[in-house]
Structures are given as C-alpha cells and as structure tokens.
C-alpha positions as CSV (number, residue, x, y, z in Angstrom):
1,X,-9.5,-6.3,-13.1
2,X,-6.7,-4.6,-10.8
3,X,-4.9,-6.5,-8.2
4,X,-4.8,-5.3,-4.6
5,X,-2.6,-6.7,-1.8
6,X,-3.9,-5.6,1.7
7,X,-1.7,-6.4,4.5
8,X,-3.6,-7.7,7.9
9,X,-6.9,-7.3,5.5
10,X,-8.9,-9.5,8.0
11,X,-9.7,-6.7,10.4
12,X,-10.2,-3.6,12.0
13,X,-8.9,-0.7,9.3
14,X,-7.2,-3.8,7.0
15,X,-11.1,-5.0,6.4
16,X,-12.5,-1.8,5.7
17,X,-10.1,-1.0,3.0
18,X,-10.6,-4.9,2.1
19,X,-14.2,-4.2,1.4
20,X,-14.1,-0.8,-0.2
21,X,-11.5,-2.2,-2.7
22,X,-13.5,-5.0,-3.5
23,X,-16.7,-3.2,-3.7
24,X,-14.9,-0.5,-6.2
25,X,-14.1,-3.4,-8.2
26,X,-10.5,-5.2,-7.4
27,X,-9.3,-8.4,-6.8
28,X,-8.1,-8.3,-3.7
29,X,-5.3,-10.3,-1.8
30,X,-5.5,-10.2,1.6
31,X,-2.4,-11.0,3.8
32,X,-2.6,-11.8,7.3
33,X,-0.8,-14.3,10.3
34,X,-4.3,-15.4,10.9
35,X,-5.2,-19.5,9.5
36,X,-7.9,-19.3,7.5
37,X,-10.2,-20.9,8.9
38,X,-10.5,-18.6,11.7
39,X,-11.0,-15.8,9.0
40,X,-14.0,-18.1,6.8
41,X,-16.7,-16.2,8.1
42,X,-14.7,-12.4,7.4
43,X,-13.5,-13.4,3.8
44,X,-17.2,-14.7,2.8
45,X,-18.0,-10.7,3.1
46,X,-14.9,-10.0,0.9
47,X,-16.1,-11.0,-3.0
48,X,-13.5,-12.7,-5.0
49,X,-10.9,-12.0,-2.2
50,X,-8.0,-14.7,-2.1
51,X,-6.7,-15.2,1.9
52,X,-2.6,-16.2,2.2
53,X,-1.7,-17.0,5.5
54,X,1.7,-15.6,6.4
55,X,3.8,-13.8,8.5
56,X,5.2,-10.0,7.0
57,X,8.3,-10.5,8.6
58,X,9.3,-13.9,6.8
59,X,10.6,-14.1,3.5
60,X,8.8,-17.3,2.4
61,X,5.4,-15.9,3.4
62,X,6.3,-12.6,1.1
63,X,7.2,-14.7,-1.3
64,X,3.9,-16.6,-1.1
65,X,1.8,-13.8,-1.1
66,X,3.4,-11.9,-4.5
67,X,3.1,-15.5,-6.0
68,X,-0.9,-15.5,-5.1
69,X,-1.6,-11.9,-6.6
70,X,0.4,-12.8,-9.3
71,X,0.9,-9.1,-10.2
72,X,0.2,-6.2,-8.3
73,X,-1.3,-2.8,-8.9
74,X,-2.0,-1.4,-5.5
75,X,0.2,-2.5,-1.9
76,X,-1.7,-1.3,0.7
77,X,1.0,-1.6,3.9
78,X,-1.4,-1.9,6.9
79,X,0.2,-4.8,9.3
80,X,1.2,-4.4,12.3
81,X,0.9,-4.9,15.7
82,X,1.1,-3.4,18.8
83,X,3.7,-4.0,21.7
84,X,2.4,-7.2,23.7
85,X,2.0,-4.7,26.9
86,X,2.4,-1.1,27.6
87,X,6.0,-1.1,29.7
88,X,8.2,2.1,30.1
89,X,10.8,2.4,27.7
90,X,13.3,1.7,30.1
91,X,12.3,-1.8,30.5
92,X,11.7,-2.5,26.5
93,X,13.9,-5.8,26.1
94,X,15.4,-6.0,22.5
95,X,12.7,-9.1,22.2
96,X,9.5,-6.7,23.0
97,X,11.5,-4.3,20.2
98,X,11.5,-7.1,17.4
99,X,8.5,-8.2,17.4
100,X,7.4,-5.1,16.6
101,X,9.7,-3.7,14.4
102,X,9.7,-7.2,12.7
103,X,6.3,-7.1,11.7
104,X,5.8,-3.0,11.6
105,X,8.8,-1.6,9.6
106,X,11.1,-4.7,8.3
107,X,8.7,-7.1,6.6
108,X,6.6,-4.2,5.3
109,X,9.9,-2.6,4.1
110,X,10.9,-6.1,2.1
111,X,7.7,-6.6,1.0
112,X,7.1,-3.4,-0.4
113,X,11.1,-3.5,-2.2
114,X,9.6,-7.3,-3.5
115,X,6.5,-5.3,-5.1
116,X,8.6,-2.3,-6.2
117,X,10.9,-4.5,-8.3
118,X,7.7,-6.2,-9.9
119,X,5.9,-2.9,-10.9
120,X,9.4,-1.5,-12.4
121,X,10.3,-4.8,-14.4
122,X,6.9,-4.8,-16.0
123,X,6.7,-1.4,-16.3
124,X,3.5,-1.4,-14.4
125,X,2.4,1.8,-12.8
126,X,0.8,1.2,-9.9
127,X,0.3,2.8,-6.2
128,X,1.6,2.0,-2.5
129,X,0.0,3.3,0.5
130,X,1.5,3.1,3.9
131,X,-0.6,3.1,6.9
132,X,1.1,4.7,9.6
133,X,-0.1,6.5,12.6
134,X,-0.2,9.7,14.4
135,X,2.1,7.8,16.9
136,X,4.8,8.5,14.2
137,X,5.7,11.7,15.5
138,X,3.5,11.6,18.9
139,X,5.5,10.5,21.9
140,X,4.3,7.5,24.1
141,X,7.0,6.2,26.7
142,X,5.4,3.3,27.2
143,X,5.3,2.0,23.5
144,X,8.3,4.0,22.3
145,X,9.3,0.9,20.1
146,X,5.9,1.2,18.0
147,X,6.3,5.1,18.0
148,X,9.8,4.3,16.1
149,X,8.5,1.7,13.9
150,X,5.4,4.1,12.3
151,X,8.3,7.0,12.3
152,X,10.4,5.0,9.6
153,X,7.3,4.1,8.0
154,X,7.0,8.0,7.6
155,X,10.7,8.1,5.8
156,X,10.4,4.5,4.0
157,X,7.1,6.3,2.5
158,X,9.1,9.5,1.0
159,X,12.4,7.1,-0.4
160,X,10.1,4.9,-2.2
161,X,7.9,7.8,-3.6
162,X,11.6,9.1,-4.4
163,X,12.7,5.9,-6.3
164,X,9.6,5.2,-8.0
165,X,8.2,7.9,-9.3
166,X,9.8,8.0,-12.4
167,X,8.2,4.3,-12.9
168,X,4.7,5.5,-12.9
169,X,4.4,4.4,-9.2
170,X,2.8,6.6,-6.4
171,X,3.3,6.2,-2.7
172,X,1.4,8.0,-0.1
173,X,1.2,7.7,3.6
174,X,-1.6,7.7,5.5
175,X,-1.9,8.4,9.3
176,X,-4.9,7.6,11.2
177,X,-5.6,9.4,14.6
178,X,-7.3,7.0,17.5
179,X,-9.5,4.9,15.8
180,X,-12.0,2.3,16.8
181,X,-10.9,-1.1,16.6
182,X,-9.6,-4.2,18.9
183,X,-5.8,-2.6,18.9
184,X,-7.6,0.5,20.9
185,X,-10.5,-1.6,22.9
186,X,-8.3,-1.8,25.9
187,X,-7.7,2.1,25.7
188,X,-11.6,3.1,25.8
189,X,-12.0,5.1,28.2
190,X,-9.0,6.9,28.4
191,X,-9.9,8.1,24.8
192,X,-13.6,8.7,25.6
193,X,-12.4,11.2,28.1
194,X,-9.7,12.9,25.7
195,X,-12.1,13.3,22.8
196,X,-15.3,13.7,24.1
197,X,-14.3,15.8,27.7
198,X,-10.7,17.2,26.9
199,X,-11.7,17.7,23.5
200,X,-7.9,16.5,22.1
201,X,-8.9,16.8,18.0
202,X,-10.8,18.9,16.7
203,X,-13.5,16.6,15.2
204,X,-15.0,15.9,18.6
205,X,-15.6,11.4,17.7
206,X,-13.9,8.6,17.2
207,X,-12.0,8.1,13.7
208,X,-13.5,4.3,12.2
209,X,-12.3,2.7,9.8
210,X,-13.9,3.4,7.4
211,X,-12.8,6.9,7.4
212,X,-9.2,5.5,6.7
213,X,-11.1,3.3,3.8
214,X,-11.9,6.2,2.1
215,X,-8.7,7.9,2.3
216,X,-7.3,4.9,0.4
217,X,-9.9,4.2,-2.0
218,X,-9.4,8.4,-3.0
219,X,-5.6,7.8,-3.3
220,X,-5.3,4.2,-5.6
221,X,-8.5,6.2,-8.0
222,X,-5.5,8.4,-9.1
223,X,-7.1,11.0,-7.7
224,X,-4.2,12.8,-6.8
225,X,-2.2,12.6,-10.3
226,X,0.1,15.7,-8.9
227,X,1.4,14.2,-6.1
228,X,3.6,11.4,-4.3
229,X,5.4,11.4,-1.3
230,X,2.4,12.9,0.9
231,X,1.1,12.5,4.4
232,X,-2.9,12.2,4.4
233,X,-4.0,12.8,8.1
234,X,-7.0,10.8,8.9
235,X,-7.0,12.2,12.9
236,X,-9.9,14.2,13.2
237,X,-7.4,17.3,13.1
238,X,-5.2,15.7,15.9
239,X,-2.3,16.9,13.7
240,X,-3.1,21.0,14.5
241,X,-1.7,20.7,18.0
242,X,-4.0,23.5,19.2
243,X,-3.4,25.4,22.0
C-alpha cells in the first residue's frame, strides 16, 4: 500500500484529496495544527487515515509527521493559511507577514527538502504536488503577503521538479481558482457577483474541492509520465484573462 502525506488534510480542499486518496487505495497521513479530538468525527470518514498534530512551520512537528508515515510516496503540499485580516499592504507588520509565510512557503519548503532527501536515499520514486493558487500571480493589495507566499510556491515547484527528476520523483503545481470552502465563506458574495453577474472565469460556478481532488488523484496515478515541473489550473479558466 502507498503512503500519502496530506498537509492540512482535515478540511476544505486538504479533506477532499484526503478522501479520494484513501478511497483510491492509500494510507494516508494527514498533517494538520488542529488536536485531534476536534478532528474525531472528520478522520472517522478517512479509512485507515493516521492524524499528527503539528505545526508546518516547526521542525519537531516535521519531524514527527515523516516519523508517522514512516516512508513516503506522495507529499501533497496543501497548508496554509490566510492572513488574519484583509489590511493594505502598507500596513502589513513583519508579524502579519510571518505567520503566513511561516506556515505557507517555509515549513512547506523544509518539509518537502525532509521528504525529498527520504525518496532519493531510498531510491524511491514518488510524487509531490504543491497546491498553490491563482493568487500566485493575481495581485490583491490587501493580502500581498499571501500573494508572495503561493508565488514562491510557484518557483519552489519548478527547483524541486529540477532536482528530483533524475530520482524518479515528479512535482507538479496545482492552482485552484475561488473555491468553496471556510478560507472564502467571508468573501461570498463578492464572488457570487464576479462569477455568476460579471462572469470573471469562464466556467460560470464555483470551483469545490473536489475538483482540486481530482486534479491530484490524476497526477500521483502517473498519469502524466512525460512531465514534471507543470502548472495544472483548476480556476474554471480564470487563468485566460479574457477581454
């Protein structure tokens, strides 16, 4: 049985791809700052999935977490958080910029380098997907620190797919458009109007989660045996910039 490591598994897109992993047959890991017993009810959906508590951006909690999986065949990079309010860049303190480039960019960074090093010493091929966002080329003033955080995903993506390659490893970005989960619940109706009046993508709904899921489950199935390195939109064609 293949190992999977799912970073903040416990909801919104991180529990879709949870449960499409597990139904398609992995042992999943799912990592996540929330105790566990607030998650019981989400992991009892999650077959033979194993819950560490942690935080990305701590080295102990990485630790932790590789020693659980206990070898690893897919990372799928999907923490992170949002900034605690929408402020204008201006105002950003260097505090409101660490906690999100903390848990966004660095611990995903060290934890993927900690799961690199594993799949090279054992010569394991194996498959990391990065789950960035639209936002990582898409200006917003008011969060400019999480815009910068998904925009280094975009370049940690293409120097691991660079390093790894030649170890049988594959690593793919993937970047979701708006999608419906508690990160976007404040943001409703703003994007009700922009995709449903104003007609911003192309694919006139919502993105879900599951639509993400997918994306993943296609990528780890080797389905793409040609190619590493590569951006998967998942934005409902957000990415044309029509005119």
């Amino acid at each position: 049985m293949k190992t999977a490591i799912v970073t903040g598994g416990s909801r919104g897109i991180g529990y879709a791809i949870s449960a499409m992993l597990c139904k398609n047959g992995f042992r999943v890991v799912v990592f996540g700052r929330s105790p566990q017993q607030k998650v019981k009810e989400i992991l009892d959906t999650l077959p033979g999935a194993i819950y560490v508590q942690g935080d990305i951006s701590n080295e102990k909690d990485r630790e932790k977490c590789l020693a659980a999986a206990g070898g690893v065949d897919v990372l799928v990079n999907n923490a992170g958080v949002a900034p605690k309010e929408r402020i204008d860049m201006l105002e950003i303190t260097e505090s409101d910029y660490d906690y999100v480039m903390d848990a966004n960019l660095k611990g995903t960074f060290f934890l993927t380098q900690m799961v690199a090093k594993d799949m090279v010493k054992t010569e394991k091929p194996g498959y990391i997907v990065n789950i960035s966002s639209v936002s990582a080329y898409t200006s917003s003033v008011n969060r400019a620190q999480y815009c910068i955080s998904k925009a280094g995903i975009g370049m940690m993506t293409k120097l691991f797919a660079d390093r790894l390659a030649d170890h049988g490893v594959m690593v793919y970005e993937i970047r979701p458009g708006i999608i419906q989960t508690d990160m976007t619940k404040s943001v409703t109706e703003k994007y009700n109007r922009m995709i449903l009046e104003e007609g911003i993508t192309p694919i006139k709904r919502w993105g879900m989660p599951n639509d993400v899921a997918k994306a993943v489950m296609s990528l780890v199935k080797g389905e793409f045996p040609f190619s590493t390195g590569e951006v998967f939109n998942v934005d409902g064609g957000f990415h044309l910039r029509r005119l």
